[in-house]
TORMI-858492 format. One record per residue (C-alpha): residue in three letters; residue number from 1; z, x, y. Coordinates in Angstrom, 3 decimals. Example, Ala and Ser with C-alpha at 12.3 -4.5 7.8 and 13.67 -1.06 7.14 Angstrom:
BEGIN
   type   seq         up       east      north
    ALA     1      7.800     12.300     -4.500
    SER     2      7.140     13.670     -1.060
// end
This chain:
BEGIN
   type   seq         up       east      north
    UNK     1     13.592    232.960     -8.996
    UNK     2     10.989    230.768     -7.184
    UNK     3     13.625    228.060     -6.361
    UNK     4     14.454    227.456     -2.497
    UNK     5     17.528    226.269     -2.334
    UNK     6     17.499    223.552      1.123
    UNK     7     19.989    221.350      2.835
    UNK     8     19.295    217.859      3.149
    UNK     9     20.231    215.980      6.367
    UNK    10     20.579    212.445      6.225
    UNK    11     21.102    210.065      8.705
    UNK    12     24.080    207.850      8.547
    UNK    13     23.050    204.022      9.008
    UNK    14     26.273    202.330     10.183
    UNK    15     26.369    199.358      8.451
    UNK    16     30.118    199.414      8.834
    UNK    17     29.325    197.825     11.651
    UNK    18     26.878    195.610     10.808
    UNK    19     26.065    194.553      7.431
    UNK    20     24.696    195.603      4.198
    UNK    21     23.364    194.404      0.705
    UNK    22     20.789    194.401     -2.231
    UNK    23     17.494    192.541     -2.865
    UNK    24     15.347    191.683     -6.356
    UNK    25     11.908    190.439     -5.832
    UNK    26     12.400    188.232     -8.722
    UNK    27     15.124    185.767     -8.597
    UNK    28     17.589    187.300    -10.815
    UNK    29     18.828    184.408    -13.115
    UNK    30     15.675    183.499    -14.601
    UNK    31     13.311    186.065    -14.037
    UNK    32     11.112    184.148    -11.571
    UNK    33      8.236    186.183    -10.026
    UNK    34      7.949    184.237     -7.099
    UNK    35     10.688    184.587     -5.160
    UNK    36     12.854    187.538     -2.990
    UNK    37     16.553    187.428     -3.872
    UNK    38     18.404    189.358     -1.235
    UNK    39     22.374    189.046     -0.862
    UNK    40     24.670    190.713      1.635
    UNK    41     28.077    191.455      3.490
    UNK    42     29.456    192.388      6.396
    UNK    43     30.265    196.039      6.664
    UNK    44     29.477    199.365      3.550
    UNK    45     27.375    197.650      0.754
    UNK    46     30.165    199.030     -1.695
    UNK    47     31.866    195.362     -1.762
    UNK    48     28.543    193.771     -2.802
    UNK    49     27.942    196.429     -5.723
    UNK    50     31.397    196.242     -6.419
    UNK    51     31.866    192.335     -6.582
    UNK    52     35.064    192.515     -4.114
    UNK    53     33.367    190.119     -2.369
    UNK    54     30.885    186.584     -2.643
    UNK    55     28.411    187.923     -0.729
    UNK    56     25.109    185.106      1.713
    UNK    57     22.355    184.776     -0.279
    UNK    58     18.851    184.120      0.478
    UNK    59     15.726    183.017     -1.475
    UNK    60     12.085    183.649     -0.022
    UNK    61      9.134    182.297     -1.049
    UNK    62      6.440    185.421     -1.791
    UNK    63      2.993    182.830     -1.427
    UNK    64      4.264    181.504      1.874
    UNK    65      5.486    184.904      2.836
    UNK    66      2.116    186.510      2.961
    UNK    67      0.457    183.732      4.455
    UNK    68      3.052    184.377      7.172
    UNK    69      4.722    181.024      7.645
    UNK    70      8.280    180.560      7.129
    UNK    71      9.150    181.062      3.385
    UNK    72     13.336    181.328      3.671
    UNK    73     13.524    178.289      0.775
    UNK    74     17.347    178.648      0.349
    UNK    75     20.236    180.173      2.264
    UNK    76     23.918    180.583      0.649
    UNK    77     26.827    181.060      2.796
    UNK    78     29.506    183.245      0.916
    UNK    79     33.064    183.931      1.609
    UNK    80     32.455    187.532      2.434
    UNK    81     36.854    187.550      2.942
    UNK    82     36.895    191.602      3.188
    UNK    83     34.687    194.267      5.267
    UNK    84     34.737    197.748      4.688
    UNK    85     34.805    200.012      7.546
    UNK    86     34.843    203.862      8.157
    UNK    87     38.666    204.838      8.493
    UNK    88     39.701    207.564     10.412
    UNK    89     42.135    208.298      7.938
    UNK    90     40.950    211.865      6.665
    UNK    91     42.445    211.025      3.025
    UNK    92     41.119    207.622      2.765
    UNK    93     37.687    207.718      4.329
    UNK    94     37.014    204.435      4.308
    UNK    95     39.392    200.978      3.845
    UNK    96     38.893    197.285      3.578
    UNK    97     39.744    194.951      6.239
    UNK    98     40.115    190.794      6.027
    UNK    99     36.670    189.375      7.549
    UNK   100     37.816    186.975     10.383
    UNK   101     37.648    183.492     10.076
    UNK   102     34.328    183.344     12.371
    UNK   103     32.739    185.843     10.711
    UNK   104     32.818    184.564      7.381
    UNK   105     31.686    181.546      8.859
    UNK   106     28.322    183.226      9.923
    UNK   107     25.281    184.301      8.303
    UNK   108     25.408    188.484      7.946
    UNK   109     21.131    187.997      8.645
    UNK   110     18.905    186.060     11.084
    UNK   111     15.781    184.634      9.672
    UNK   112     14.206    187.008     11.100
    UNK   113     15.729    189.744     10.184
    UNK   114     15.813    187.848      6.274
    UNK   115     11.736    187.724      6.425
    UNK   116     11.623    191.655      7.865
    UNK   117     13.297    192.344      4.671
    UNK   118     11.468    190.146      2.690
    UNK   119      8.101    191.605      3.683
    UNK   120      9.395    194.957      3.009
    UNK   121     10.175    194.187     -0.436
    UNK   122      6.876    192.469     -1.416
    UNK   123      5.152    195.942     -0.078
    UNK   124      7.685    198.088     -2.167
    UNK   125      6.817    195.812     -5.334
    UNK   126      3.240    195.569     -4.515
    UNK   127      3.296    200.073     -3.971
    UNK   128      5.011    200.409     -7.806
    UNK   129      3.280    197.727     -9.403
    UNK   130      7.044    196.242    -10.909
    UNK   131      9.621    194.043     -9.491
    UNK   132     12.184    196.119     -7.894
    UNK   133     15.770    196.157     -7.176
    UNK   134     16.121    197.403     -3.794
    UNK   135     19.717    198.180     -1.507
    UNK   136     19.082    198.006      2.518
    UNK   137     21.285    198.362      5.171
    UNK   138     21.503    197.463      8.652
    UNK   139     22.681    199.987     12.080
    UNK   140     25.349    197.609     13.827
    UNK   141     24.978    200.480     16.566
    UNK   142     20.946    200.253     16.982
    UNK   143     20.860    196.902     14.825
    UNK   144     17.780    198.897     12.942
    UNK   145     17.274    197.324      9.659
    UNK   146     16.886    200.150      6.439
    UNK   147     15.459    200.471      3.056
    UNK   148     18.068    202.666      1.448
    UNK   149     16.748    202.873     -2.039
    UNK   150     14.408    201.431     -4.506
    UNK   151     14.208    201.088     -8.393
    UNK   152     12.577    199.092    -11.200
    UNK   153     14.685    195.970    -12.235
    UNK   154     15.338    196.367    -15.889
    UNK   155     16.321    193.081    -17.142
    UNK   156     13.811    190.443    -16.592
    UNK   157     10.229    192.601    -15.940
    UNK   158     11.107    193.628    -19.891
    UNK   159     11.794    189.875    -21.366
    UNK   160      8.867    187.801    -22.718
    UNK   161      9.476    184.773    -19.872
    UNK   162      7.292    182.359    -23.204
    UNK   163     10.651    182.765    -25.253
    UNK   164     13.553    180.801    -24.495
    UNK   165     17.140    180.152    -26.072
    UNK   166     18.299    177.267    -25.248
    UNK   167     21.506    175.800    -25.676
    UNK   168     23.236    172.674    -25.149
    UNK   169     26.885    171.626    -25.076
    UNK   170     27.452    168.611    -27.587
    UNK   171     31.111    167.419    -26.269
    UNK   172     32.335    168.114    -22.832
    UNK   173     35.989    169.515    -22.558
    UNK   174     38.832    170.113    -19.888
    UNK   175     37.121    172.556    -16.896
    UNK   176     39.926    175.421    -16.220
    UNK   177     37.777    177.481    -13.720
    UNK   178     34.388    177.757    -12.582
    UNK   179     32.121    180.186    -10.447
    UNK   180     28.634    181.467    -10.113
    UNK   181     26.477    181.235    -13.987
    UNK   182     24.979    184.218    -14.680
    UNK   183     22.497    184.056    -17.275
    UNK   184     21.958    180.212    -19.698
    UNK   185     23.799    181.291    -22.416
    UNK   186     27.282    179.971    -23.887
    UNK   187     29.987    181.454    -25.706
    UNK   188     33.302    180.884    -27.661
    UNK   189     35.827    182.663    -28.083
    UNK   190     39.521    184.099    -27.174
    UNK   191     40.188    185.296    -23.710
    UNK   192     41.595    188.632    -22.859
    UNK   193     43.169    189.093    -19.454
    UNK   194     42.382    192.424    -18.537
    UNK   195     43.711    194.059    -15.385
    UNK   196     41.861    197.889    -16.018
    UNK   197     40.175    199.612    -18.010
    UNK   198     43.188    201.421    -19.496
    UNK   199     43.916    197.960    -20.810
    UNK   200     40.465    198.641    -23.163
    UNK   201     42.613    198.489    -26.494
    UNK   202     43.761    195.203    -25.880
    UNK   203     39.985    194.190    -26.382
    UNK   204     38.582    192.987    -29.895
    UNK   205     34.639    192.599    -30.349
    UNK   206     33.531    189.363    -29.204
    UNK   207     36.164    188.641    -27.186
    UNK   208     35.899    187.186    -23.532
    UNK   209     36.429    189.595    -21.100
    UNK   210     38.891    187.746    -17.782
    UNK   211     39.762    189.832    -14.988
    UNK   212     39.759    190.273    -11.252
    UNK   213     36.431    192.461    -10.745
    UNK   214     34.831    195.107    -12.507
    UNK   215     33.161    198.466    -11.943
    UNK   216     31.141    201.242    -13.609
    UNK   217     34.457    202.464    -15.057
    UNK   218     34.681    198.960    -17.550
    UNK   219     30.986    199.556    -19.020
    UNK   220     32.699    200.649    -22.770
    UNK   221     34.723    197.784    -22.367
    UNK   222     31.977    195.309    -21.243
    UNK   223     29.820    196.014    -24.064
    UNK   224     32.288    195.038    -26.970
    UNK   225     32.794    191.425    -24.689
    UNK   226     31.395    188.112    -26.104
    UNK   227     31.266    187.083    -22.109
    UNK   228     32.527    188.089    -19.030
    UNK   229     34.522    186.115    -16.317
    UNK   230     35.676    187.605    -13.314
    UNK   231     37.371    185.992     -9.699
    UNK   232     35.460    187.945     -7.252
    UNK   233     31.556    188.881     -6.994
    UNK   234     28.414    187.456     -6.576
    UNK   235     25.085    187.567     -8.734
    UNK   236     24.285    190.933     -7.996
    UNK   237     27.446    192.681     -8.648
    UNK   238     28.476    194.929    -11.280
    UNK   239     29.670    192.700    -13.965
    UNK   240     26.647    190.223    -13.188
    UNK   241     23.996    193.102    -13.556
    UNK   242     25.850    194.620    -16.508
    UNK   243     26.160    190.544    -18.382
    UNK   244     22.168    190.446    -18.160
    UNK   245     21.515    194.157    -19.276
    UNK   246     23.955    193.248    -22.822
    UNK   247     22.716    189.814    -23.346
    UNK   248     26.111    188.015    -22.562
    UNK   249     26.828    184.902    -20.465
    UNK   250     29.043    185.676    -17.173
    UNK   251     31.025    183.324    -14.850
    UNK   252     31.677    185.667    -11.444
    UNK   253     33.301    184.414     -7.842
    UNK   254     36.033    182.008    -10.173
    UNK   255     38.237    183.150     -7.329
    UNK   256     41.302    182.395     -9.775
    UNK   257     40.261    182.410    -13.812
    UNK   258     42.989    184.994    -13.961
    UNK   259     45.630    182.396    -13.302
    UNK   260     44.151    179.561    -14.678
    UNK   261     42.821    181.192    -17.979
    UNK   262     46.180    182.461    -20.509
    UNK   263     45.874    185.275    -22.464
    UNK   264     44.823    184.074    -26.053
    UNK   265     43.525    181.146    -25.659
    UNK   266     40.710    179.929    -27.003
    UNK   267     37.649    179.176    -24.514
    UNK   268     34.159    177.882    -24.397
    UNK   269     31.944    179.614    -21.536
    UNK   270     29.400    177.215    -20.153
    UNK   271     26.153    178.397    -18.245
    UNK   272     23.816    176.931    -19.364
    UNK   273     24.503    173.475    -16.862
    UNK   274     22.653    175.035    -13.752
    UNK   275     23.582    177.933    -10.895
    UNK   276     27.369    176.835    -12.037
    UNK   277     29.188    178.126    -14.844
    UNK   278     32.200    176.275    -16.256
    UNK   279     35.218    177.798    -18.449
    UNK   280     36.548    174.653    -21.252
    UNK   281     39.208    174.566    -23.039
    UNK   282     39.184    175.149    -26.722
    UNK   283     36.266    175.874    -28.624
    UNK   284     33.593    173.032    -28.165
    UNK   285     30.715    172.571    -29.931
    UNK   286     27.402    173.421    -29.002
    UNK   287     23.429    173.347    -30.008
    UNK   288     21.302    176.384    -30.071
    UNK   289     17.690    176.047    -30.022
    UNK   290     15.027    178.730    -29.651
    UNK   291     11.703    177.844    -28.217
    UNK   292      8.441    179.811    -28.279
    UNK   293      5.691    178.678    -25.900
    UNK   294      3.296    181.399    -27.082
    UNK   295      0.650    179.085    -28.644
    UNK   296      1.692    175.791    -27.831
    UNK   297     -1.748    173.860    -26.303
    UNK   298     -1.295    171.532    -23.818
    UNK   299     -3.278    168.135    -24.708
    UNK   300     -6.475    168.292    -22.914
    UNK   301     -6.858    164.728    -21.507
    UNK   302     -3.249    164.439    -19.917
    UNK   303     -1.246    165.967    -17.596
    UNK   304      1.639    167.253    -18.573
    UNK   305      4.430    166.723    -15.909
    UNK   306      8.009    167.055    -15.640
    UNK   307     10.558    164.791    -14.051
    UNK   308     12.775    166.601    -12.497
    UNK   309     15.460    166.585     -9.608
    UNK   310     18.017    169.615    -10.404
    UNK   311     16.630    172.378     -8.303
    UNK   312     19.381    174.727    -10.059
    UNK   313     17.072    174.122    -13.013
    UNK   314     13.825    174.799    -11.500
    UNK   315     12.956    178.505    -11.548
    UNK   316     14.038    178.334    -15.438
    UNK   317     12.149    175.156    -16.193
    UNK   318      8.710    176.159    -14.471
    UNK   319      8.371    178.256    -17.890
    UNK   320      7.916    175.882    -19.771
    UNK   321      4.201    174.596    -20.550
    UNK   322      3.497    172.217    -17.697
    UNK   323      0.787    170.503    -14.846
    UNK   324      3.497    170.288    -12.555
    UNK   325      6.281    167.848    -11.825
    UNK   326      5.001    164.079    -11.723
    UNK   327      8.191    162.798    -10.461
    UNK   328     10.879    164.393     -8.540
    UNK   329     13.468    161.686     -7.159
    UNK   330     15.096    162.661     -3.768
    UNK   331     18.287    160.719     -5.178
    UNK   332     19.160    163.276     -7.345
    UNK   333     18.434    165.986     -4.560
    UNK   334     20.958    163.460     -2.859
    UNK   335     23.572    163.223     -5.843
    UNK   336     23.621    167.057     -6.934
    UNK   337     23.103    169.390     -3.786
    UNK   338     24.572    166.468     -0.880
    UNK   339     27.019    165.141     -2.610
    UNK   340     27.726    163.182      1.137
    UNK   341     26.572    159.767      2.559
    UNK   342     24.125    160.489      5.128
    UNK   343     25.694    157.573      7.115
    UNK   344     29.313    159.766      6.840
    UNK   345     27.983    162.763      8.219
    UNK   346     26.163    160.859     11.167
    UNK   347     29.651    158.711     11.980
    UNK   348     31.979    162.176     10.654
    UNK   349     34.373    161.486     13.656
    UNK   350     34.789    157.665     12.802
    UNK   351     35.925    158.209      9.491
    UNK   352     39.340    156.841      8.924
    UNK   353     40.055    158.668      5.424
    UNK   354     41.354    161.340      5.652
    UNK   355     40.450    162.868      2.491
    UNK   356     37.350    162.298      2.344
    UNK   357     37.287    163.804      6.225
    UNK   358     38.726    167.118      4.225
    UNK   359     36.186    166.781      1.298
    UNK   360     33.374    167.057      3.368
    UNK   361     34.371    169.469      6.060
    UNK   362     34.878    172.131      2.747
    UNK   363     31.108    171.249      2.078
    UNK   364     29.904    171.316      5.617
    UNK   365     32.248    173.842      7.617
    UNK   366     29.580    175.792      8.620
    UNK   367     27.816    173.053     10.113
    UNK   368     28.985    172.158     13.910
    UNK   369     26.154    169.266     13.259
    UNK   370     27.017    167.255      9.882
    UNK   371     23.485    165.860      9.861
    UNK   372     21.741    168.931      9.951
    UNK   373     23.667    169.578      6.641
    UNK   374     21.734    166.437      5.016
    UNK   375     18.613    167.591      6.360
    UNK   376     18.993    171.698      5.084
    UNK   377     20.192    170.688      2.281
    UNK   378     17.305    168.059      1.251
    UNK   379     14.475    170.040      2.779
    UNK   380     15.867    172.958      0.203
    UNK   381     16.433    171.275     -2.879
    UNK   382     12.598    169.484     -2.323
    UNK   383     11.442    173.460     -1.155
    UNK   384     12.794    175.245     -4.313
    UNK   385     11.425    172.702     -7.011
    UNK   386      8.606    173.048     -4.684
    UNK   387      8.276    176.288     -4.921
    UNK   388      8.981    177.059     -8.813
    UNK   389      5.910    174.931     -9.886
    UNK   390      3.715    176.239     -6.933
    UNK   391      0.577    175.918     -6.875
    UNK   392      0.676    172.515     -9.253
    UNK   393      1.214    169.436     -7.759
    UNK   394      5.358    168.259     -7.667
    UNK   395      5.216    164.814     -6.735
    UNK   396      8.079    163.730     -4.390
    UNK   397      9.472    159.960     -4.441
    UNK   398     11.516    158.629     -1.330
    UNK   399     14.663    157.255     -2.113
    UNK   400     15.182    153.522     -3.035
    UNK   401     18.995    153.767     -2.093
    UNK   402     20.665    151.534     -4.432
    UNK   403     24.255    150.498     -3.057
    UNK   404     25.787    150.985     -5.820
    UNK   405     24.762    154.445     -6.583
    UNK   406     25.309    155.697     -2.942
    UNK   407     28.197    153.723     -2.890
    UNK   408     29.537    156.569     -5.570
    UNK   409     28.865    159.400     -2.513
    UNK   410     31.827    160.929     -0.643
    UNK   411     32.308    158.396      2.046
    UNK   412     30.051    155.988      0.651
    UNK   413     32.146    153.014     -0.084
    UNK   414     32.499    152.630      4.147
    UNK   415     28.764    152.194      4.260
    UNK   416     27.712    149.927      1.203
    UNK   417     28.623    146.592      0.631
    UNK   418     29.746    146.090     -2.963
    UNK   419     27.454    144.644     -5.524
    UNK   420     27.098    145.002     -9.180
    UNK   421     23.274    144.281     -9.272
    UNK   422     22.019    145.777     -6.167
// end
């Protein structure tokens, strides 16, 4: 009887015209306290939960953050292909549009705007003493920026980060599709093509879970999977958040696993080779190791350092009992995150193949400047291994440039003169 019944008002932030998304201050594959992981799209933040959509993604630094210099250490361009906007259709209040060609082509956050959001986060975690997963939202009529809501993440703040399973693939097979890795885990087994839920009987335990997206309505379903592969979604959609929460490996944004995968066949799913998962052929066979850094000592004389040059590996590798990284080569940098002679970027219009014209504008399309590609792109990969063994010393070595190797680069062979024993 003492009860008040009230009426809420709420004010409507318009992201349909702007953009909106979700942030973890911990970087959700590994469980990396350092760093803000904040995604988004253009338009209602229902594509991003959903997976419709690849959404940007940006990494931020939390010790440079607070010291107030600028701490954006990676930035991810997605496809972002659909919006959704308010409809003024009264039965279908809202509908997805295609994103035009421009806009996908654009960031849906300045820097600025990234490191508003960033701060926010740190004081939301630092206020509930717990890394948090967080939705925001931004007024594309005002261009305000808003926290919409805020709750504990669940996966990673309950794992002991001292206990790893590693695993290893022993022979490599015929790739068939591959997208964003969620988790490090592998899997065999048969896949299942699955176009809805009401395709759940279909579904034996342990098998591996292919379809176009997924939603809240597949969780029954999801739970019986040995893995998950979808086309569309990012890291922080539904079947990504659901993969961590069961303990199963996940391959999301394939874009087309549902036409390259049949129905049946036996699979291997790969993540455990860095941010990108890969679907084999057949059943390969793999090495499972468990490792438990609880009491391991260090030796007390030497440093123990890592080489290292993957920064897709970093975050999970700064767990492991270590002084720092003694040697990080900028080759590698050069080799796995490039990819690109820096001498074909800088003479991009000379280039008289045409295919390897095509293979690098798909790497650099968003780039008006193909050098300032090399440069991001270095400056990154050297920032995020940087940043996962923060405050230890990483140890960066220039690169010697052997012809050979760079000769091995997309549009490399028009730059290095060719010798066997450089």
């Amino acid at each position: 009887e003492k009860v008040a019944l009230s009426v809420g008002i709420q004010k409507m932030v318009r992201s349909d015209k702007a953009c909106a998304g979700v942030g973890f201050t911990l970087e959700p594959e590994s469980g990396f306290r350092d760093i803000i992981h904040l995604s988004g799209v253009w338009g209602l933040g229902e594509n991003i939960v959903q997976g419709t959509v690849t959404p940007d993604e940006f990494f931020v630094f939390k010790p440079t953050l607070r010291l107030g210099k600028n701490a954006i250490i990676q930035k991810r361009l997605g496809e972002k292909t659909k919006t959704m906007i308010y409809s003024i259709d009264e039965n279908n209040p809202v509908v997805n549009t295609v994103t035009t060609k421009e806009k996908q082509e654009e960031f849906v956050l300045t820097d600025e705007e990234i490191t508003k959001l960033a701060n926010w986060s740190l004081i939301i975690e630092e206020h509930y003493q717990k890394p948090m997963d967080i939705e925001w939202a931004k007024d594309g009529i005002t261009n305000e920026l808003f926290i919409i809501q805020a709750r504990p993440e669940t996966v990673h703040s309950q794992k002991d980060p001292l206990v790893i399973k590693e695993y290893k693939l022993l022979n490599k097979g015929e790739a068939i599709a591959q997208g964003d890795a969620i988790g490090s885990g592998l899997a065999t087994g048969v896949a299942r093509i699955l176009q809805s839920p009401k395709d759940a009987g279909k579904l034996l335990a342990g098998e591996i879970v292919v379809t176009d997206l997924t939603s809240p309505d597949w969780d029954p379903i999801l739970k019986n999977s040995g893995a998950i592969i979808t086309n569309k979604g990012g890291r922080t959609s539904h079947a990504s958040i659901v993969a961590r929460e069961i303990g199963v490996p996940a391959i999301v944004g394939c874009g087309d696993a549902t036409e390259k995968i049949k129905d049946g066949e036996m699979i291997t799913v790969s993540c455990c080779e860095g941010k990108t998962g890969f679907v084999y052929s057949g059943k390969l066979k793999f090495k499972e190791t468990l490792l438990d850094f609880t009491n391991i000592k260090k030796p007390e004389t030497t440093e123990v350092m890592l080489i290292a040059g993957d920064p897709d590996k970093a975050f999970k590798l700064s767990f492991y009992p270590n002084d720092g990284v003694g040697l990080m080569r900028i080759e590698f940098i050069i080799t796995h995150a490039i990819q690109i002679h820096p001498m074909a970027l800088v003479k991009f219009n000379e280039l008289k193949d045409e295919a390897v014209k095509t293979k690098i504008e798909e790497l650099t399309h968003h780039y008006p400047d193909k050098e300032k590609y090399f440069i991001d792109k270095l400056a990154e990969g050297v920032a995020t291994i940087a940043a996962a063994f923060y405050p230890k010393d990483v140890i960066v070595r220039m690169s010697d440039f052997k012809t050979n190797e760079y000769a091995n680069l997309i549009g490399g062979k028009d730059f290095e003169p060719k010798e066997e024993n450089p």
